[in-house]
N, C-alpha and C positions, 0 to 999 in steps of 0.2 A: 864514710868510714868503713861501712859492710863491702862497698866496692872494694877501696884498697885492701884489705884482708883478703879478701878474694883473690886478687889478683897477685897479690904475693905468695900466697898459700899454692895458687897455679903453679905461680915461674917456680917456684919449690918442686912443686912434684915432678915438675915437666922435667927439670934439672937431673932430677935424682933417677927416674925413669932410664935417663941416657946413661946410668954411669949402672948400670943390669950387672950383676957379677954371676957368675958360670954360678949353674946350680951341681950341688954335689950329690953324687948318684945315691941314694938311699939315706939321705939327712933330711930331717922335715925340721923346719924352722918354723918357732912356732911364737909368735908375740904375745906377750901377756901384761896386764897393767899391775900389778902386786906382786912383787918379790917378797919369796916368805922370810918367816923370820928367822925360823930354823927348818932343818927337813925332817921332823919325827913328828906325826903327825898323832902320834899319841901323847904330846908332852905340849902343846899350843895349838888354839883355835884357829888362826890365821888360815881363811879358806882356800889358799893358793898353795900352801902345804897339801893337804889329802886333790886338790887340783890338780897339783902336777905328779905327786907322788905314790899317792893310793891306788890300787890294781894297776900299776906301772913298774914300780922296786916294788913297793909292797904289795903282799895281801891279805884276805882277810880268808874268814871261815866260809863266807856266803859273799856272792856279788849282786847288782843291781843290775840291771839290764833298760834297754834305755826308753821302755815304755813303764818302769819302777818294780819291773816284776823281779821277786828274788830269786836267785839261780846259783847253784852248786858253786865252790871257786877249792881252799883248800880243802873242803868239807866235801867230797864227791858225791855223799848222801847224808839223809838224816830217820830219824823215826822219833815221834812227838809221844809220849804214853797219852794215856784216854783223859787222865787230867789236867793235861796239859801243862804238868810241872816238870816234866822231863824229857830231854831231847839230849840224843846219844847221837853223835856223829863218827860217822864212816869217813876217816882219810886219803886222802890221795895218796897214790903210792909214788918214790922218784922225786918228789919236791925237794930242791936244795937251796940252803942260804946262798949269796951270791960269792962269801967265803967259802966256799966249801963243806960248809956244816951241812950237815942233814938235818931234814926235817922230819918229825913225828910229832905225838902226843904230849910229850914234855914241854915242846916248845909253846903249844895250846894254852895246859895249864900256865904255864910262866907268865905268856903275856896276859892271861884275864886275870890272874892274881896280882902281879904287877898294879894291872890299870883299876883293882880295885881295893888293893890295900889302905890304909887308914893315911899315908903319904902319898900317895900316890898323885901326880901332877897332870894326870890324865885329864884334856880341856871338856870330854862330855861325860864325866864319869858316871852321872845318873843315870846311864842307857845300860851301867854294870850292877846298878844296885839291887835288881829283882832277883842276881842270882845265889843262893845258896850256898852251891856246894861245884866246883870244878874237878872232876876223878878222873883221871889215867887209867881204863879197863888194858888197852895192849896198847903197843906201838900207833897204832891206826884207828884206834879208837878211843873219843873221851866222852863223857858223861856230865852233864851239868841241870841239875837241878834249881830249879826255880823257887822262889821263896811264893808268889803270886804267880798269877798268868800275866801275861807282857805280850799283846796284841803286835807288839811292833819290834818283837826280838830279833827274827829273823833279817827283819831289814836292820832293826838298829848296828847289827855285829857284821853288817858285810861293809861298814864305814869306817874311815880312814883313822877312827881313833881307833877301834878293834883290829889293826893292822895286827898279824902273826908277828913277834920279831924273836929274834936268838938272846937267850941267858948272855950267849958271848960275845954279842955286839951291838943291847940295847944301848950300853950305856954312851957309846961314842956316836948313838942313831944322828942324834942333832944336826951335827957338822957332816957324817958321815956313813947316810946311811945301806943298809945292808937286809935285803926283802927276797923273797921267795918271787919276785916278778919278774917278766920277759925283757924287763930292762934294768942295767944296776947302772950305780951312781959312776960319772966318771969326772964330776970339775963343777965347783960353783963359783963364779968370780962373782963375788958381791959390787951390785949395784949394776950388772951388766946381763951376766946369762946364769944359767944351769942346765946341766949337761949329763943327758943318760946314753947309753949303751947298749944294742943289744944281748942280753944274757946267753954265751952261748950253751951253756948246761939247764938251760930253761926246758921244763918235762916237755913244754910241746912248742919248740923251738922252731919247726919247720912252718908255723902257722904265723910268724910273725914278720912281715914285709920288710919293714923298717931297719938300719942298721945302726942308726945314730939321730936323736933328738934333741933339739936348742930348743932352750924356753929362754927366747930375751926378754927382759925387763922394760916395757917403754908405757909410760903412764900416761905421757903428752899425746894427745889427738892428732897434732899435724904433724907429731914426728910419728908416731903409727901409721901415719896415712902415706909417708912419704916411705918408710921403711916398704911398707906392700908396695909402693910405685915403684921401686927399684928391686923389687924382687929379690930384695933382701931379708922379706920374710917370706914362707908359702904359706901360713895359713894366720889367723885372728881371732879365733874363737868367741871372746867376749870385746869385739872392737868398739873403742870409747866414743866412736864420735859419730852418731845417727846420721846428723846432718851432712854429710860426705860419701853418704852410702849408696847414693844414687849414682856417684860417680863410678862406683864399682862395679852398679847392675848395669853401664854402658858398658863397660870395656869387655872385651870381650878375653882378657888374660883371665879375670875372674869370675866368680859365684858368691853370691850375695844369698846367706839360708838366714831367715828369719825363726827365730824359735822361742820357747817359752823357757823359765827358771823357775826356782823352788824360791827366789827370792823379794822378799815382802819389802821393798822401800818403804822405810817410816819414818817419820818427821820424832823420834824419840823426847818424852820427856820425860824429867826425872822426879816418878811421884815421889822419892821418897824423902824430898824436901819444899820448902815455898820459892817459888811462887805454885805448882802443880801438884803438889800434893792435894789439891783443891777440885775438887770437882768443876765449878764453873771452871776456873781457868783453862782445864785441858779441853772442857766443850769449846770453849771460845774460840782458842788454836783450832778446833776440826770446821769452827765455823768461820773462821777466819780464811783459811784458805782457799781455795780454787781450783783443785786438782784440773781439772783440764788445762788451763793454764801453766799449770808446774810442769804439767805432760807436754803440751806445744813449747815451752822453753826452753826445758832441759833437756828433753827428748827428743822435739821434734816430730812430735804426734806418733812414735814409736813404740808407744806402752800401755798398756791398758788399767785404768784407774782398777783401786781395792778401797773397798769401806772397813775392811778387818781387817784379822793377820789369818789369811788361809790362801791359795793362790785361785783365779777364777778358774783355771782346769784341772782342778781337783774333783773328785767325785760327791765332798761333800761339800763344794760352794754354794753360799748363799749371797744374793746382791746386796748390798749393806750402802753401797753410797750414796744411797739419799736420805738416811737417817741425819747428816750436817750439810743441807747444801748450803751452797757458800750466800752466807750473808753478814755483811759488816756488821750492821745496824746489831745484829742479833750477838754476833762476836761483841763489841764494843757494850752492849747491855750486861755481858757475863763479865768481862773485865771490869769493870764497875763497881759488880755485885761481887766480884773476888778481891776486890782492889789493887789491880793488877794494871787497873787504864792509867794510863800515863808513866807506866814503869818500863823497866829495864831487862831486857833476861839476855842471857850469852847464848849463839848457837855455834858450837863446835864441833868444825866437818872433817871428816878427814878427805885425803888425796884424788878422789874417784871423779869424775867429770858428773857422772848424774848427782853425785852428792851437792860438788860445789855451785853446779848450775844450777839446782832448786835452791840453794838456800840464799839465793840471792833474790828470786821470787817470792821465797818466804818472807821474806826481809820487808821486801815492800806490802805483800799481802796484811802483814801485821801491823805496818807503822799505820796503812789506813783504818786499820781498828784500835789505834791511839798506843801501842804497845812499841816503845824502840827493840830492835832485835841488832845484837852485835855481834857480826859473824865473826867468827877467829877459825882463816883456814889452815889444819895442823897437818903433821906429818903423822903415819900410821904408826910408829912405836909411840909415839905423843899419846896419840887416841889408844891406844890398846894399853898406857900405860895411868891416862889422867881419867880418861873416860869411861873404859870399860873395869879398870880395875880397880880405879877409887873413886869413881861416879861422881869426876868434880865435871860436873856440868849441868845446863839448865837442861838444852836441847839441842840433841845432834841427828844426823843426816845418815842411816849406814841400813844395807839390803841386809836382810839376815836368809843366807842362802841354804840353811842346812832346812831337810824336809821332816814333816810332822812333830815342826816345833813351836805348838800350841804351848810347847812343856815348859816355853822359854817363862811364860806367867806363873808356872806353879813351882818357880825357883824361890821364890822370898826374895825379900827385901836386902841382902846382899848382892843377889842379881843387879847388874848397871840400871836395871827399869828403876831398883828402888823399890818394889811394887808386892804389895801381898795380900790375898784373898782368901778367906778360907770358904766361902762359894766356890770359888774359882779351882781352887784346888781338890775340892771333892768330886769336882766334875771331870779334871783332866782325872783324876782317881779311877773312874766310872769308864772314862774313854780308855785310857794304855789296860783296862782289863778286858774290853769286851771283846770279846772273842768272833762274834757274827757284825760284817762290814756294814751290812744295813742301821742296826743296832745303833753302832759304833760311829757313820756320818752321822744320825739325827742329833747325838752326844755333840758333832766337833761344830752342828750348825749353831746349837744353844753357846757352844763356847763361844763361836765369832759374834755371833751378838752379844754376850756379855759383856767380851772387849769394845765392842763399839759404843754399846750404851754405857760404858763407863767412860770411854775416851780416854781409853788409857795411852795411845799415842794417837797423833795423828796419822792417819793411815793412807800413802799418797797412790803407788803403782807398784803393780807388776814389773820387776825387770828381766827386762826379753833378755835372748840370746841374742845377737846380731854376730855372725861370721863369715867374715870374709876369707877365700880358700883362693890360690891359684889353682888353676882349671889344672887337671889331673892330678889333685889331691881328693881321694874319697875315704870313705872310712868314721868321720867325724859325725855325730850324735847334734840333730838338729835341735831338739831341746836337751835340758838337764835336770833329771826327775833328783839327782845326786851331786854331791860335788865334784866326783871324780871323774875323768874322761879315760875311759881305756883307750891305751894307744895300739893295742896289738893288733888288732884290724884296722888300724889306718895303714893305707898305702898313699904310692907319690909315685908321678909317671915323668 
């Protein structure tokens, strides 16, 4: 059976290969596996929003840079007072909406009022909660006062939900939006592409290579794979299918970069009802499993196991996985004692290839610790709207990409975890104030081990970057400390 797949999956590529269409001069085509769901990346989580559109159409006050250092963007400068409760920003001069609107200070205030109003739909709005007070001193400069200190403000405001947008054309951002970036929106055919533009009234326009960007939509692996054969795409960035990648480090059309993510693959369960609401049971699941295994399946030995939720190349990683090594015997004794052996639980994936290929590992890893597991693979409006929004599930499968979100445990029990600590929560308390880095890891090492001695999900892999580029594409960020990918420095030859 592995033969004939092979060998069809071949005549496919070989096929598609032959049918090469003219490349167009200054378009970079670029594949992606998740079509957002809207484009306002301040009004929905979905990672492929601030992915394709954050410091691209939009921007923010501060950017990321791709070692995670924070760096100038509409904010040209800043000065912090000695208490660290105040930080007054220097604007850029020359910034315009892609409408013709200008930018200033007003536009500042709007959107952090906006994203922190008592309505407000903004998908990370607790990164707005420390702040106080938002003041308009001139045109080019604003003022915002801190309720607390917030160790991670400056990074948190250079993200795609702190995007700058205009009074006069937040509200149509969704379907249609409108950013102070080097590229504006020009066509989304849903279920197919999205399509930006070089901006030509962008302040530093001369710096940007590109003239025209396609973000297609393609989720399938062999149609990925076939799409880059016929060089109908030129680059991959997050390409779904490990197991095929070696075919790219031969040829010599491409480059195969391996890189790391901010993204925590977890086996999610839902403390905040039974069967995991239970201690044993969610030990059993981390004893249950066999990440190496889930890693050689799904991956294809591509990933590097995690025992928490922190990433291994982070600064304050601690090695946490062999707190559960994998043992049945041991899993089956806690299902037992939870009364959980011989029962039932649902896992609910959505559309991702590492998702659905672990959870069929999972499936079996569990049934031999006496537990049936019943996959049901969904669509992502499905999951974003049964699972993350009304936490109708036992256990699902989904990388949480966005960085220093330890924060995700110190949401409550409305969070999809279910889950609430008031340990836990004094301690992220302790971490987003502390001001000295040193300090500050020893705080995030005590949190990954908390997570892990409680078991509060199962904790599988690291998910890498894998991208695939055709040869005279450069510019592209081998790992991603962020969700966003700047495109003004990719070029295409």
């Amino acid at each position: 059976m592995t033969m004939f797949r092979t060998t069809v999956l071949t005549a496919l590529l070989t096929s598609a290969a032959l049918a090469s269409p003219a490349l167009a001069a200054g378009t970079l085509r670029i594949g992606t596996q998740q079509e957002p769901t809207v484009l306002d990346p301040t009004s929905d989580a979905t990672a492929s929003i601030s992915g394709m559109l954050a410091h691209n159409v939009y921007e923010a006050l501060t950017t990321v840079d791709e070692s995670g250092a924070v760096q100038p963007n509409l904010a040209k400068s800043w000065t912090i007072s000695d208490d660290g409760l105040t930080y007054t920003f220097s604007l850029v001069e020359g910034a315009q909406f892609h409408d013709g609107t200008g930018f200033d200070a007003e536009d500042v205030k709007f959107s952090f009022d906006r994203a922190m109003a008592e309505d407000s739909v903004n998908p990370t709005k607790k990164i707005f909660e420390p702040i106080e007070s938002v003041t308009v001193i001139d045109p080019l400069t604003v003022e915002m006062k801190l309720k607390r200190k917030d160790a991670f403000f400056l990074f948190n405001i250079a993200q795609g939900a702190a995007s700058i947008v205009a009074p006069e054309s937040a509200a149509d951002d969704v379907t249609h939006p409108v950013g102070t970036g080097p590229f504006a929106f020009a066509g989304w055919t849903r279920g197919d592409r999205l399509t930006l533009e070089k901006f030509a009234g962008y302040r530093d326009a001369d710096s940007v290579s590109l003239d025209k960007v396609e973000f297609r939509f393609i989720s399938d692996p062999a149609a990925a794979t076939a799409a880059l054969m016929a060089e109908e795409l030129d680059a991959f960035p997050g390409f779904p299918a490990p197991e095929l990648l070696e075919q790219f480090e031969m040829d010599p059309r491409f480059k195969v970069v391996v890189g790391s993510t901010e993204g925590e693959v977890i086996l999610a369960l839902n403390n905040g009802k039974p069967p995991f609401n239970d201690l044993n049971a969610r030990r059993g699941v981390s004893y249950a499993i066999d990440r190496n295994e889930i890693i050689e399946g799904a991956m294809y030995g591509r990933a590097v196991p995690i025992g928490s939720f922190y990433p291994p190349h982070g600064p304050a990683y601690v090695d946490l996985t062999g707190m559960y090594p994998h043992d049945t015997a041991k899993a089956k004794e806690l299902f037992t004692e939870s009364g959980l052996e011989g029962g039932e639980v649902t896992l609910r994936v959505p559309p991702f290839p590492y998702a659905t290929r672990s959870a069929e590992i999972v499936q079996a890893e569990l049934a031999r610790a006496g537990v049936t597991v019943k996959v049901e693979n969904v669509e992502w409006g499905f999951w974003i709207d049964e699972v993350y929004k009304k936490q109708n599930y036992d256990m699902t499968i989904i990388a949480h990409t966005s960085p220093n979100d330890l924060s995700n445990f110190a949401r409550g029990p409305k969070y999809f975890y279910g889950y609430q600590s008031d340990a836990f929560d004094n301690l992220w308390d302790e971490i987003k104030t502390e001001a000295d880095p040193a300090k500050r890891h020893e705080l995030e090492k005590q949190a990954q081990t908390y997570l892990a001695e409680n078991a509060v999900h199962a904790f599988l892999f690291q998910l890498p970057k894998l991208g695939v580029y055709r040869d005279g594409v450069d510019g592209f960020w081998a790992s991603s400390p962020v969700l966003f990918q700047p495109l003004a420095g990719v070029s295409i030859q």
